[in-house]
N, CA, C and O atoms as a DFTB+ gen file, in Angstrom:
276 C
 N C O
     1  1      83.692     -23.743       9.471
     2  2      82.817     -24.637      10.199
     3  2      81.353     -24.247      10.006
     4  3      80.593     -25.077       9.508
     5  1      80.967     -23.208      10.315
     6  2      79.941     -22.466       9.792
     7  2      79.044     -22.901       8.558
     8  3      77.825     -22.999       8.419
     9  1      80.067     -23.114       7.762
    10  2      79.682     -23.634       5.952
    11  2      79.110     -24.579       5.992
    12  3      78.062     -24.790       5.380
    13  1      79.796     -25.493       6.867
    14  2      79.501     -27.264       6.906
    15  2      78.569     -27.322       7.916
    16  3      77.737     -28.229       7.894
    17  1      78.568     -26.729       8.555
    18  2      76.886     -26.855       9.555
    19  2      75.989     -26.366       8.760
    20  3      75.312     -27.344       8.442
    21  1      75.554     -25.415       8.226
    22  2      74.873     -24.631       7.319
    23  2      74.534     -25.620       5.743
    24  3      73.622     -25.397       4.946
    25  1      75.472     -26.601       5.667
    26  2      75.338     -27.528       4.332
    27  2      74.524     -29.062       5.071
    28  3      73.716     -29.864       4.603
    29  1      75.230     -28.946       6.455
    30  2      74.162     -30.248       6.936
    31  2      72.698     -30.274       7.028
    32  3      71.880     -31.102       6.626
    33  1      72.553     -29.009       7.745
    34  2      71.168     -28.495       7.739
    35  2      70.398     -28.436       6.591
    36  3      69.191     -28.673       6.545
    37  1      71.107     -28.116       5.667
    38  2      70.252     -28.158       4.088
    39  2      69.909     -29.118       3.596
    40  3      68.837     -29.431       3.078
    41  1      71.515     -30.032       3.849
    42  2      70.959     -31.717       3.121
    43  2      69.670     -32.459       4.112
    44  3      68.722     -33.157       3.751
    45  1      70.104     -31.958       5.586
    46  2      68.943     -32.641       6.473
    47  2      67.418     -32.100       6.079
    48  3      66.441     -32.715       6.507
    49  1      67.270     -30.968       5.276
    50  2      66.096     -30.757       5.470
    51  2      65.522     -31.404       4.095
    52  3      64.528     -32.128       4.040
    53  1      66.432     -30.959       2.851
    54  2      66.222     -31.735       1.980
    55  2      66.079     -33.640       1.725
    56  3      66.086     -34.379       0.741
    57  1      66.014     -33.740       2.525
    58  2      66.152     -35.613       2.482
    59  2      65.146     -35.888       3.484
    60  3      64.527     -36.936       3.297
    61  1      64.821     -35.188       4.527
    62  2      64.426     -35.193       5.899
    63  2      62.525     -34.035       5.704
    64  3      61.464     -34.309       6.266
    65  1      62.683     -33.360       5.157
    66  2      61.788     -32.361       5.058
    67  2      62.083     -31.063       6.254
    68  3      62.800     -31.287       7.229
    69  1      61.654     -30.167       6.104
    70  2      61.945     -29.196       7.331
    71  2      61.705     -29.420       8.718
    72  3      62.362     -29.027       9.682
    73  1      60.232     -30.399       8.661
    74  2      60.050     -30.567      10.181
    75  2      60.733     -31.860      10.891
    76  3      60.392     -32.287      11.994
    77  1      61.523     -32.287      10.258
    78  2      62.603     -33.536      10.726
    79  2      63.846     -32.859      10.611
    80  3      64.659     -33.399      11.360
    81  1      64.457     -31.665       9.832
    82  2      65.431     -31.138       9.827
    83  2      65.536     -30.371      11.155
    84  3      66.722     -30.271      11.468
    85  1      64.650     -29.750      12.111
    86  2      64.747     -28.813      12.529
    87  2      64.936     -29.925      14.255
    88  3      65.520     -29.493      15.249
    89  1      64.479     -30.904      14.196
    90  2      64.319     -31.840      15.085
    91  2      65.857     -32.452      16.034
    92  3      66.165     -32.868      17.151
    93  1      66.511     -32.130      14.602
    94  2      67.676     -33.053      14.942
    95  2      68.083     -34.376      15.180
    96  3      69.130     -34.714      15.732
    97  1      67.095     -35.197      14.682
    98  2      67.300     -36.648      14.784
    99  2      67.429     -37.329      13.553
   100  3      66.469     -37.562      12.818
   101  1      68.873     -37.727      13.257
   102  2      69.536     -38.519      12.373
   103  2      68.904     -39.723      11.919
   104  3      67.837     -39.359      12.413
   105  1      68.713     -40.453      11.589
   106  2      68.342     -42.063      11.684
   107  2      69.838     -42.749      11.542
   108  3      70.646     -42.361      10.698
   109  1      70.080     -43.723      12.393
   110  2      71.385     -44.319      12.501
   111  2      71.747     -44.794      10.514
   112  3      72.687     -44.567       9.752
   113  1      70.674     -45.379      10.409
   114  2      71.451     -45.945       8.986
   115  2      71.627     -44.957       8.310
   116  3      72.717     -45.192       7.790
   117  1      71.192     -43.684       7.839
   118  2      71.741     -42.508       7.429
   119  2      73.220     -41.696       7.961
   120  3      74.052     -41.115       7.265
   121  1      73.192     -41.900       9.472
   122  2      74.101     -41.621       9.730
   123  2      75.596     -42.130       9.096
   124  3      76.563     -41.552       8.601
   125  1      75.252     -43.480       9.380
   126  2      76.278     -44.097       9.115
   127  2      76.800     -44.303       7.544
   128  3      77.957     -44.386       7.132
   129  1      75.529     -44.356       6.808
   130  2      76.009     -44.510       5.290
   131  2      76.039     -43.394       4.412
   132  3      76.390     -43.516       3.238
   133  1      75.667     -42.233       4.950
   134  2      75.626     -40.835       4.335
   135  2      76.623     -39.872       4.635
   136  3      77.561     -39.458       3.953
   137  1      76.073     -39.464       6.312
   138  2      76.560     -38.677       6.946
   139  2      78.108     -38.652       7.320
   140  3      78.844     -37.668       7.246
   141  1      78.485     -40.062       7.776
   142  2      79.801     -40.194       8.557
   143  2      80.643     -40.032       7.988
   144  3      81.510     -39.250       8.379
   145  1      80.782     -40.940       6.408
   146  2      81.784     -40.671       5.722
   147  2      82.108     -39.341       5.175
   148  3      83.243     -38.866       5.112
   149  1      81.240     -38.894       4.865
   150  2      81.556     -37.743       4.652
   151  2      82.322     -36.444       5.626
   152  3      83.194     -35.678       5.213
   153  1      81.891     -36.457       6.607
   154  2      82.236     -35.792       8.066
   155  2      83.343     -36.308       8.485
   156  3      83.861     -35.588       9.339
   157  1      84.086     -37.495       8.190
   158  2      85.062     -38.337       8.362
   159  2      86.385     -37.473       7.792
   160  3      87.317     -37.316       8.581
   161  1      86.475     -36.991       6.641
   162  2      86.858     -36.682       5.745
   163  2      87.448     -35.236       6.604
   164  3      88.626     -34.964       6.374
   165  1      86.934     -34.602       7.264
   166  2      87.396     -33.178       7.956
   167  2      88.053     -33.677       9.023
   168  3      87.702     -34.436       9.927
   169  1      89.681     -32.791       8.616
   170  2      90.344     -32.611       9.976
   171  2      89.969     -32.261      11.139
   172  3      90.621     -32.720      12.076
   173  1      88.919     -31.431      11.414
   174  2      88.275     -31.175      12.620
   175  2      87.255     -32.584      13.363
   176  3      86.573     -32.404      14.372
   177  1      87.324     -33.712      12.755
   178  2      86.026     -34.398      13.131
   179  2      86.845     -35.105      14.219
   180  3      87.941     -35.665      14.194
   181  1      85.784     -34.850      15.347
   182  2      86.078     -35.585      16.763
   183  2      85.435     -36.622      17.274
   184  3      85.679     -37.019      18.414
   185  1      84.568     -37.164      16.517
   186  2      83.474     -37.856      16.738
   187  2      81.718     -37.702      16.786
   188  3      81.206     -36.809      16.110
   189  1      81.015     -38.444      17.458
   190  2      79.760     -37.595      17.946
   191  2      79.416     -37.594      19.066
   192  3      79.914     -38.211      20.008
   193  1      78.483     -36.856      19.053
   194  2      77.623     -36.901      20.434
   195  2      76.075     -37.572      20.702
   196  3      75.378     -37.521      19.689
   197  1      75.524     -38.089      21.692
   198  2      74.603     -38.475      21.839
   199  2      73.149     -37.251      22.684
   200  3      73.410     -36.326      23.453
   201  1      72.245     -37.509      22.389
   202  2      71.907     -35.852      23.343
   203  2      71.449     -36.847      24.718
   204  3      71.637     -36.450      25.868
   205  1      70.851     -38.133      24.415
   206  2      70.214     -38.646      25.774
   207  2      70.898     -40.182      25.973
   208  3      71.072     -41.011      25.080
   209  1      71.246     -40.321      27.460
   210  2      71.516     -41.565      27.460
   211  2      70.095     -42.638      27.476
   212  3      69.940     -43.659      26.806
   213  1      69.520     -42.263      28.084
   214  2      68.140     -42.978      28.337
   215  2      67.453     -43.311      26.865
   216  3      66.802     -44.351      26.766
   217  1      67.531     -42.841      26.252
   218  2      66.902     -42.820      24.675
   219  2      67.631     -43.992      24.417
   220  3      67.036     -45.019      24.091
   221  1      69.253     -43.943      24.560
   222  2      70.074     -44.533      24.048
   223  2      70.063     -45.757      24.417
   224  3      70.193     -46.588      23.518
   225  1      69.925     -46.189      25.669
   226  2      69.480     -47.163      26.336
   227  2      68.295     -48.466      25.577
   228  3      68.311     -49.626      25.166
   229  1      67.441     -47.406      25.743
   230  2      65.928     -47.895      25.341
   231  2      66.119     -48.107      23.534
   232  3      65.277     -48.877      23.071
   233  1      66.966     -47.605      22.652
   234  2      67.091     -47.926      21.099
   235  2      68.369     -48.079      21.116
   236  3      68.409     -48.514      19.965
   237  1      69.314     -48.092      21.397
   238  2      70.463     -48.820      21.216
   239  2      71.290     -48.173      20.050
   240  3      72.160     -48.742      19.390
   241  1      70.764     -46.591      19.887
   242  2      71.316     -46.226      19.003
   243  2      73.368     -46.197      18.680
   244  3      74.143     -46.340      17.734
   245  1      73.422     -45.900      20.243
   246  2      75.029     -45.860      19.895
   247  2      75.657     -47.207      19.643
   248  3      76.681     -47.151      18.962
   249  1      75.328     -48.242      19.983
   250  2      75.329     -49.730      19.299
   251  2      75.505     -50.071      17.697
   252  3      76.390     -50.801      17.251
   253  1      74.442     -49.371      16.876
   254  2      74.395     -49.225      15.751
   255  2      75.237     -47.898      15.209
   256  3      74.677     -47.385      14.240
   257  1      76.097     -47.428      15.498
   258  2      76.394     -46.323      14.793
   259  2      78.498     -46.630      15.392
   260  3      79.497     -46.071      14.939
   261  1      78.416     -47.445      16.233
   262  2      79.600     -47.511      16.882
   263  2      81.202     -48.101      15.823
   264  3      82.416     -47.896      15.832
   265  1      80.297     -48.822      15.109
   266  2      81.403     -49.321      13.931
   267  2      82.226     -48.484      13.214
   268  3      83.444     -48.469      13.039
   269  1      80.896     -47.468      12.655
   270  2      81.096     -46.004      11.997
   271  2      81.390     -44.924      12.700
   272  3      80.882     -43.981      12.093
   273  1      81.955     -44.528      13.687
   274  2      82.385     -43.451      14.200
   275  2      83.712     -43.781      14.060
   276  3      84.585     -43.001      14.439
């Protein structure tokens, strides 16, 4: 698990730059067309998490990402 957190972080910083990597904020269409499938793919995947509902509220992010989970 370790590996694959450690490989997200890399691709996030690489695509993202360091100071968006370190942030933790996905952009939904990345999520969904990059990230998910791939993460899909591991027996361990449980889904995701959101960090704020209020955010969520106000951008509708889990709306857009709900197809793809």
């Amino acid at each position: 698990m370790e590996q694959q957190v450690g490989a997200i972080l890399e691709w996030r910083e690489a695509v993202f730059g360091a100071a968006a990597a370190g942030s933790g904020y996905i952009p939904p269409n990345v999520l969904n067309s990059q990230i998910l499938p791939e993460i899909k793919k591991s027996a361990n995947y449980g889904g995701v998490m959101l960090w704020s509902k209020f955010y969520d509220d106000q951008n509708g992010y889990s709306s857009t990402i709900k197809a793809s989970v």
